[in-house]
N, CA, C, O and CB atoms as a CASP TS submission, in Angstrom:
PFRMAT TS
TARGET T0000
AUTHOR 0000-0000-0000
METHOD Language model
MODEL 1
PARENT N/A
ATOM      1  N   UNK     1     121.526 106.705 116.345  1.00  0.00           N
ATOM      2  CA  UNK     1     120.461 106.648 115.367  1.00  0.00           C
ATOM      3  C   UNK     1     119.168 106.192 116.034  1.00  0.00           C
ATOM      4  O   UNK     1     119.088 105.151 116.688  1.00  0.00           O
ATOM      5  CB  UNK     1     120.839 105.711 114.209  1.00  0.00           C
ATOM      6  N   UNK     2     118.312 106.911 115.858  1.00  0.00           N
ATOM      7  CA  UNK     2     117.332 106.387 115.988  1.00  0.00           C
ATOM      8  C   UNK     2     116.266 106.094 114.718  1.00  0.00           C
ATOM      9  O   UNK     2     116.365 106.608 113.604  1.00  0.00           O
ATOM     10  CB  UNK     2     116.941 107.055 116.907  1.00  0.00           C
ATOM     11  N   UNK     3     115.026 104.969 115.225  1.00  0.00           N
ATOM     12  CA  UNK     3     114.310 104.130 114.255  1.00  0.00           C
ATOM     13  C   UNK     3     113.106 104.871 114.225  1.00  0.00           C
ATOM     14  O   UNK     3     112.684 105.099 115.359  1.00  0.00           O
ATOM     15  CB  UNK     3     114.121 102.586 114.618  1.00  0.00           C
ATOM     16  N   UNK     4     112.357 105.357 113.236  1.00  0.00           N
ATOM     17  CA  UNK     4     111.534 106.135 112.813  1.00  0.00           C
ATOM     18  C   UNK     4     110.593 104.953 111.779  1.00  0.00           C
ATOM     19  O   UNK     4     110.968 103.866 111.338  1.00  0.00           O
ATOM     20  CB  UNK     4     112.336 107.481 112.138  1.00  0.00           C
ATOM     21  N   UNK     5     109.336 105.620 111.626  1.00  0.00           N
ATOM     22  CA  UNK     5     108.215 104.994 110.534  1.00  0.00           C
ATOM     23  C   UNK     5     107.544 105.972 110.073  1.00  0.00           C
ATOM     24  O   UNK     5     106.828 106.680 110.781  1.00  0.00           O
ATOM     25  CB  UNK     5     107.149 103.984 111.048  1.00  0.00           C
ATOM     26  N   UNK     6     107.791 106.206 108.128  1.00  0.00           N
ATOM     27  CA  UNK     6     107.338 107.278 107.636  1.00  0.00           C
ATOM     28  C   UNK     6     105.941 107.127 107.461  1.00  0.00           C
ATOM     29  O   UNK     6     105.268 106.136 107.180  1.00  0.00           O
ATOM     30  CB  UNK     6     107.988 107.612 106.538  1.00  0.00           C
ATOM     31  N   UNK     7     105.654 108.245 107.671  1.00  0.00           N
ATOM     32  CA  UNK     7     103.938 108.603 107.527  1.00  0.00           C
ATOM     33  C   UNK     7     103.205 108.004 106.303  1.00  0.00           C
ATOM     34  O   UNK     7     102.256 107.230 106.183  1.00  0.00           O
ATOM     35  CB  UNK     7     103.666 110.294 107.356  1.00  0.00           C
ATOM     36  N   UNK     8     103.930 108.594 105.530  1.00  0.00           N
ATOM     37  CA  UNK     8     103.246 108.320 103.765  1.00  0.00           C
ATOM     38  C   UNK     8     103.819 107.398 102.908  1.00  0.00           C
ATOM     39  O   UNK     8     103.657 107.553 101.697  1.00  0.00           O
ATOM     40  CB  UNK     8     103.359 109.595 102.767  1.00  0.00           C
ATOM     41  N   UNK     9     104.622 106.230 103.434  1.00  0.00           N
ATOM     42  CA  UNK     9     105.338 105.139 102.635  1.00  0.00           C
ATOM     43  C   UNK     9     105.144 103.750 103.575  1.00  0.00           C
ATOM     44  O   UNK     9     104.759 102.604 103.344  1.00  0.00           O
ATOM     45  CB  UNK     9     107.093 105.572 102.376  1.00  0.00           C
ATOM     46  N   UNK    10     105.533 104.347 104.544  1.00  0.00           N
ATOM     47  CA  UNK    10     105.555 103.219 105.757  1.00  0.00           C
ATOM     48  C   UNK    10     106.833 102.842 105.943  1.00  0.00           C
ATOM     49  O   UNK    10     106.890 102.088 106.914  1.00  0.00           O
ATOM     50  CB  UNK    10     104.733 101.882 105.512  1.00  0.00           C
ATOM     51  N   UNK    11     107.738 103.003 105.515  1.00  0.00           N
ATOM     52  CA  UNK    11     108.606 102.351 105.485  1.00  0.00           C
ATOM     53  C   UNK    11     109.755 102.912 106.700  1.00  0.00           C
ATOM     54  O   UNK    11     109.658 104.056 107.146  1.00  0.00           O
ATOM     55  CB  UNK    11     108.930 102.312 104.091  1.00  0.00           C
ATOM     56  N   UNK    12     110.862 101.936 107.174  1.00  0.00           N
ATOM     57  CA  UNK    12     111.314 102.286 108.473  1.00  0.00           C
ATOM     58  C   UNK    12     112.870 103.038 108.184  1.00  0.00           C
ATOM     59  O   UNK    12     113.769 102.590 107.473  1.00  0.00           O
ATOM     60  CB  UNK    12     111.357 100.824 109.487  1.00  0.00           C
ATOM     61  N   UNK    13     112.869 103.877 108.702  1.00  0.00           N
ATOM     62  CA  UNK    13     114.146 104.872 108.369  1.00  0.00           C
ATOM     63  C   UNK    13     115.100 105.280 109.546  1.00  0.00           C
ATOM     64  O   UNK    13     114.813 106.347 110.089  1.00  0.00           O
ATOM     65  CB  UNK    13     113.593 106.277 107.794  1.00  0.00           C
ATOM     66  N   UNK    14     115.820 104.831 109.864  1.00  0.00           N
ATOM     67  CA  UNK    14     116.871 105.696 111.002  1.00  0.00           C
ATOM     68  C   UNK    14     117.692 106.744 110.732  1.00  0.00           C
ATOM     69  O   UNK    14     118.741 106.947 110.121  1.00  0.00           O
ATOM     70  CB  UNK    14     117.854 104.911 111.566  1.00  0.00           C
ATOM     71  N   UNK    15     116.722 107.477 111.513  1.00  0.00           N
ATOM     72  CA  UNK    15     117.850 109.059 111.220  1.00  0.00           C
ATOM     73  C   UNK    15     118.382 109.197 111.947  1.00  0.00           C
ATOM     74  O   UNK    15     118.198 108.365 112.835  1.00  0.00           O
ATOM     75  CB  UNK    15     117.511 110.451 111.060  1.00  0.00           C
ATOM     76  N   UNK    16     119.641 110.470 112.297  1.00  0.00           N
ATOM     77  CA  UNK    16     120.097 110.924 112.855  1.00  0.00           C
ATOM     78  C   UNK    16     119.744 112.098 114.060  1.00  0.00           C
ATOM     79  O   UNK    16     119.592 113.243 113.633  1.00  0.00           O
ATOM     80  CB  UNK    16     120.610 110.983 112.115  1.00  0.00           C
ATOM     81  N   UNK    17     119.673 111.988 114.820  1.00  0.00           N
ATOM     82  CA  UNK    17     119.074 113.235 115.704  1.00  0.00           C
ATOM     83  C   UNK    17     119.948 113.839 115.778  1.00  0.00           C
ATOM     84  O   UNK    17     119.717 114.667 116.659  1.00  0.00           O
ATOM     85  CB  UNK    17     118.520 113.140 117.011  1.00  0.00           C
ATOM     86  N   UNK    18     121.017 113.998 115.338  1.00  0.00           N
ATOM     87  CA  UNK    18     121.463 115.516 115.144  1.00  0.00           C
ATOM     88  C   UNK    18     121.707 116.475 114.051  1.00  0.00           C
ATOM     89  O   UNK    18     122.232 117.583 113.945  1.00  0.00           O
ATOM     90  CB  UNK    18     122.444 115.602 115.591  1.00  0.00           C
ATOM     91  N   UNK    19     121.121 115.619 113.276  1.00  0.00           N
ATOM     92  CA  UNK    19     120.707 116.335 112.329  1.00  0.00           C
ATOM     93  C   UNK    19     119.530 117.278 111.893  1.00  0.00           C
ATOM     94  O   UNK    19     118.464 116.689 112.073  1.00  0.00           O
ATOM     95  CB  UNK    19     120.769 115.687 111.763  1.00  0.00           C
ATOM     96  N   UNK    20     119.351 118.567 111.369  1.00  0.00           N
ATOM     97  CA  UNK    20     118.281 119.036 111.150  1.00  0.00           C
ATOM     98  C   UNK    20     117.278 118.503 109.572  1.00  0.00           C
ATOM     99  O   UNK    20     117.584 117.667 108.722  1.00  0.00           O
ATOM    100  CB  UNK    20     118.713 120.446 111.273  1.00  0.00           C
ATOM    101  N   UNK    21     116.562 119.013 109.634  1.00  0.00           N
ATOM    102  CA  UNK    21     115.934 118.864 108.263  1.00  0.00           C
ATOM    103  C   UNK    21     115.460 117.165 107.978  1.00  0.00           C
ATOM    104  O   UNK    21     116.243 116.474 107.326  1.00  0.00           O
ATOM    105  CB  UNK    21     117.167 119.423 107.058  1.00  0.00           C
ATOM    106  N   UNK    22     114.465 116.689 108.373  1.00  0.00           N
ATOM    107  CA  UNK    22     114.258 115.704 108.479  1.00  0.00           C
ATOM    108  C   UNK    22     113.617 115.053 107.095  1.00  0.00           C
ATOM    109  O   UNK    22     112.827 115.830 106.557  1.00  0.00           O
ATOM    110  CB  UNK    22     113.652 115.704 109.576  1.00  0.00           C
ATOM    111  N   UNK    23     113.776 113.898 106.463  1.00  0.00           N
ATOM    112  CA  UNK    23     113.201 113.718 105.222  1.00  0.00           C
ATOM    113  C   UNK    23     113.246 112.662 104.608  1.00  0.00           C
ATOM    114  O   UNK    23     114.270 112.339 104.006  1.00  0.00           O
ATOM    115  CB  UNK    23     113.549 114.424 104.489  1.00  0.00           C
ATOM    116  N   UNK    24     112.072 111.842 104.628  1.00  0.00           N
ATOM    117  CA  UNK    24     112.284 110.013 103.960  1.00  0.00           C
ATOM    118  C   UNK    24     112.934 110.084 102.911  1.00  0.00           C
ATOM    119  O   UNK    24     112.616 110.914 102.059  1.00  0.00           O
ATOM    120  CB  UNK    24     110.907 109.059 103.447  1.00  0.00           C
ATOM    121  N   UNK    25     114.057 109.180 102.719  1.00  0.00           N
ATOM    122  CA  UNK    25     115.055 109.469 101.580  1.00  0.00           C
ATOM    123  C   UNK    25     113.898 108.664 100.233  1.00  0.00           C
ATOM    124  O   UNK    25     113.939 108.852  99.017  1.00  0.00           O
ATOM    125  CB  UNK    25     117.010 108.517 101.934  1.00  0.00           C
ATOM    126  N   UNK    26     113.099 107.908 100.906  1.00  0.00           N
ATOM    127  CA  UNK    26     111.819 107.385 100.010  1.00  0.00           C
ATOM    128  C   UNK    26     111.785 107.651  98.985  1.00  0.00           C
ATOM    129  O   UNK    26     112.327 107.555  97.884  1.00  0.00           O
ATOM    130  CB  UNK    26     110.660 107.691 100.263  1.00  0.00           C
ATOM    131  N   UNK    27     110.187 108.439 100.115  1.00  0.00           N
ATOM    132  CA  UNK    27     109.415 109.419  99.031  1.00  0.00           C
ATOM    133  C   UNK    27     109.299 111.002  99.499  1.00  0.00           C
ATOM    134  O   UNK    27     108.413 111.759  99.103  1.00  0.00           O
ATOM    135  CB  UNK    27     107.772 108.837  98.809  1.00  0.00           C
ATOM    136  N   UNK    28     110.317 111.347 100.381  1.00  0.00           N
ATOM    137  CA  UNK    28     110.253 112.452 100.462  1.00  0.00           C
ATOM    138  C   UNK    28     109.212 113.221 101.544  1.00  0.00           C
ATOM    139  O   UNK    28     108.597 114.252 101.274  1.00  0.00           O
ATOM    140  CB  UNK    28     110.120 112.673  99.283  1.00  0.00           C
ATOM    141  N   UNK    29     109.168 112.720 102.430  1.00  0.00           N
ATOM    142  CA  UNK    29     107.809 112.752 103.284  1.00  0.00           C
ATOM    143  C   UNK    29     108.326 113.709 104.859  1.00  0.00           C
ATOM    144  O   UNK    29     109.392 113.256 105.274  1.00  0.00           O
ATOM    145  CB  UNK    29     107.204 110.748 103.686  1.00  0.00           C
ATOM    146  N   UNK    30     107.896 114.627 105.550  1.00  0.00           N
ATOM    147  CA  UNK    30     108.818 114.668 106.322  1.00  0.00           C
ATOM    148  C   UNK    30     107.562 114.510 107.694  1.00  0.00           C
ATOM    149  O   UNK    30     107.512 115.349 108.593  1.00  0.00           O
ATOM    150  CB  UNK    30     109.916 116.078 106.073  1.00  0.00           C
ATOM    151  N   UNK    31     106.566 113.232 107.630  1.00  0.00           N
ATOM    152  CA  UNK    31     106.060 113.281 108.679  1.00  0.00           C
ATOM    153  C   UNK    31     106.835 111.983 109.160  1.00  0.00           C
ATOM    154  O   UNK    31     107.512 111.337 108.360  1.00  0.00           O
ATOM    155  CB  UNK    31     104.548 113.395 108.654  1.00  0.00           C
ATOM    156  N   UNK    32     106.742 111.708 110.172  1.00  0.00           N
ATOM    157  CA  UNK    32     107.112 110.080 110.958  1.00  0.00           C
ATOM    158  C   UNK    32     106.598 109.882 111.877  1.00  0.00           C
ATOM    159  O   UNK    32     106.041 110.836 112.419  1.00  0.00           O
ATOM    160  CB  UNK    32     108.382 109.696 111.438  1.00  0.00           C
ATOM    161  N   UNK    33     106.522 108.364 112.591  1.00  0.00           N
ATOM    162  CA  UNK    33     106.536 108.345 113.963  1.00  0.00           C
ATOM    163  C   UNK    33     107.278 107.517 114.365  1.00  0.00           C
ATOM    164  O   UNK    33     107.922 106.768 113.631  1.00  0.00           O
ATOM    165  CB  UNK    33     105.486 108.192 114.524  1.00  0.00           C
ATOM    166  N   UNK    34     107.307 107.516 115.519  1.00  0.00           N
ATOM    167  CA  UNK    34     108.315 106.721 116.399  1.00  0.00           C
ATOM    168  C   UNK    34     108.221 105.270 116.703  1.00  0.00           C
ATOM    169  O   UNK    34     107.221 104.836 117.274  1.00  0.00           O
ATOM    170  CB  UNK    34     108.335 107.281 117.631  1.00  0.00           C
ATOM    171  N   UNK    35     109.124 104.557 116.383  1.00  0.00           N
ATOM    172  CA  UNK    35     108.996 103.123 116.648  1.00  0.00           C
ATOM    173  C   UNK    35     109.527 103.019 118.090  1.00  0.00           C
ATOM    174  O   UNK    35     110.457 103.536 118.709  1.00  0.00           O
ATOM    175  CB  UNK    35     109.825 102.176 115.569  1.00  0.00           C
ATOM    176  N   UNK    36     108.197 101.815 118.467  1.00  0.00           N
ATOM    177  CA  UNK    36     108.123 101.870 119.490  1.00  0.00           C
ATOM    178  C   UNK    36     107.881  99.962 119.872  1.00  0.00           C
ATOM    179  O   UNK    36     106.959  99.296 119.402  1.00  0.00           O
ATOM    180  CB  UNK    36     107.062 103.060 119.775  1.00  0.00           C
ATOM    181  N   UNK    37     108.759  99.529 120.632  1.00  0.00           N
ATOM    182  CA  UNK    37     108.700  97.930 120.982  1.00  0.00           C
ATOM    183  C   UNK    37     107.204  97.603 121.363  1.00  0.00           C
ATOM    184  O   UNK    37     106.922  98.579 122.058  1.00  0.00           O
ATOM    185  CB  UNK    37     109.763  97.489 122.358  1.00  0.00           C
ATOM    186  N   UNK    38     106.461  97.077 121.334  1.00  0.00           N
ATOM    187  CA  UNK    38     105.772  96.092 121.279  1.00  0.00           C
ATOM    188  C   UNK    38     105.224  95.588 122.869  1.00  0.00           C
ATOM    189  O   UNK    38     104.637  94.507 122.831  1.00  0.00           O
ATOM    190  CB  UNK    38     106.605  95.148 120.500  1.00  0.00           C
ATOM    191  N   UNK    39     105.308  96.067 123.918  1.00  0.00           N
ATOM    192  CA  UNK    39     105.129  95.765 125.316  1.00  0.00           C
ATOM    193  C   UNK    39     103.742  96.179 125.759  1.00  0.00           C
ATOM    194  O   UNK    39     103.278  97.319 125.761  1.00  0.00           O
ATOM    195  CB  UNK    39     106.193  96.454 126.159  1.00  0.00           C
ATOM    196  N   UNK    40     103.216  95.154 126.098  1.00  0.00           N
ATOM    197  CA  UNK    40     101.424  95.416 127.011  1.00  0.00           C
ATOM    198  C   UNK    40     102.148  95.222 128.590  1.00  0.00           C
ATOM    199  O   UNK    40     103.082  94.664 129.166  1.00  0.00           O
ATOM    200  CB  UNK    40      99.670  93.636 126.585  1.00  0.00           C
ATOM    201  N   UNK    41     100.580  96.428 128.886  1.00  0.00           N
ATOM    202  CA  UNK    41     101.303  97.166 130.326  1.00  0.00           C
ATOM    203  C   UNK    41      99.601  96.277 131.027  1.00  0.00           C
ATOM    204  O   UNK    41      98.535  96.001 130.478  1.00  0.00           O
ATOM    205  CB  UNK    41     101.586  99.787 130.406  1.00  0.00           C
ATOM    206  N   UNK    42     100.125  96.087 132.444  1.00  0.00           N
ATOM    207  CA  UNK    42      99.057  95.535 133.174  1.00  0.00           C
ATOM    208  C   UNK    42      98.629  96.621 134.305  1.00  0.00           C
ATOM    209  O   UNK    42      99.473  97.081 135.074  1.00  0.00           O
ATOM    210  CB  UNK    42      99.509  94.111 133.790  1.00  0.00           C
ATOM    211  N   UNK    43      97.497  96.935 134.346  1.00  0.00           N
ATOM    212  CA  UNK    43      96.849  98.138 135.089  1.00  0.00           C
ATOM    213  C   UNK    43      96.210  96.941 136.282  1.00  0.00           C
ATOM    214  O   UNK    43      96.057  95.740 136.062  1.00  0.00           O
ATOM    215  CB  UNK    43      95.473  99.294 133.966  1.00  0.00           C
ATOM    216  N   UNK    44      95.944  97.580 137.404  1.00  0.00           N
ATOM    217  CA  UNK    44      95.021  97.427 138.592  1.00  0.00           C
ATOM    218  C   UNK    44      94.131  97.944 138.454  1.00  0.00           C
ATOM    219  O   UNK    44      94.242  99.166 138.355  1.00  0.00           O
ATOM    220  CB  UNK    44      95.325  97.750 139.699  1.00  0.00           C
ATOM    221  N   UNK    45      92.972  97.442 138.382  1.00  0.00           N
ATOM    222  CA  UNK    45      91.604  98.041 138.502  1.00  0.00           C
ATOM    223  C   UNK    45      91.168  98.557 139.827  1.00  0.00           C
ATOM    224  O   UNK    45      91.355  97.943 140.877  1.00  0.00           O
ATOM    225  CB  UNK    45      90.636  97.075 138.114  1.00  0.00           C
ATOM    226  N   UNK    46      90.722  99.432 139.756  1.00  0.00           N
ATOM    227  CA  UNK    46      90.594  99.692 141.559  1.00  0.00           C
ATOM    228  C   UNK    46      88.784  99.972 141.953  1.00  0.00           C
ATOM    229  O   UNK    46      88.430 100.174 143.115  1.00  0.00           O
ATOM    230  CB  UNK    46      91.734 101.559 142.115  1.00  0.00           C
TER
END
């Protein structure tokens, strides 16, 4: 399963990736995005 965040509710949903037909059991929404941890990246300035 993976952890998803619906577009038009907000709310956090784990679907199945092997499943087709994707769809917030919500409100019915079938945009999302991907949850993603929380980590700041440190660059070198050059």
């Amino acid at each position: 399963m993976i952890t998803y965040r619906c577009g038009k509710c907000g709310k956090v949903v784990e679907i199945d990736s092997e499943r087709m037909g994707i769809k917030c059991p919500f409100c019915g929404s079938k945009i999302f995005y991907k949850e993603r941890p929380p980590t700041a990246r440190k660059l070198k300035a050059r």
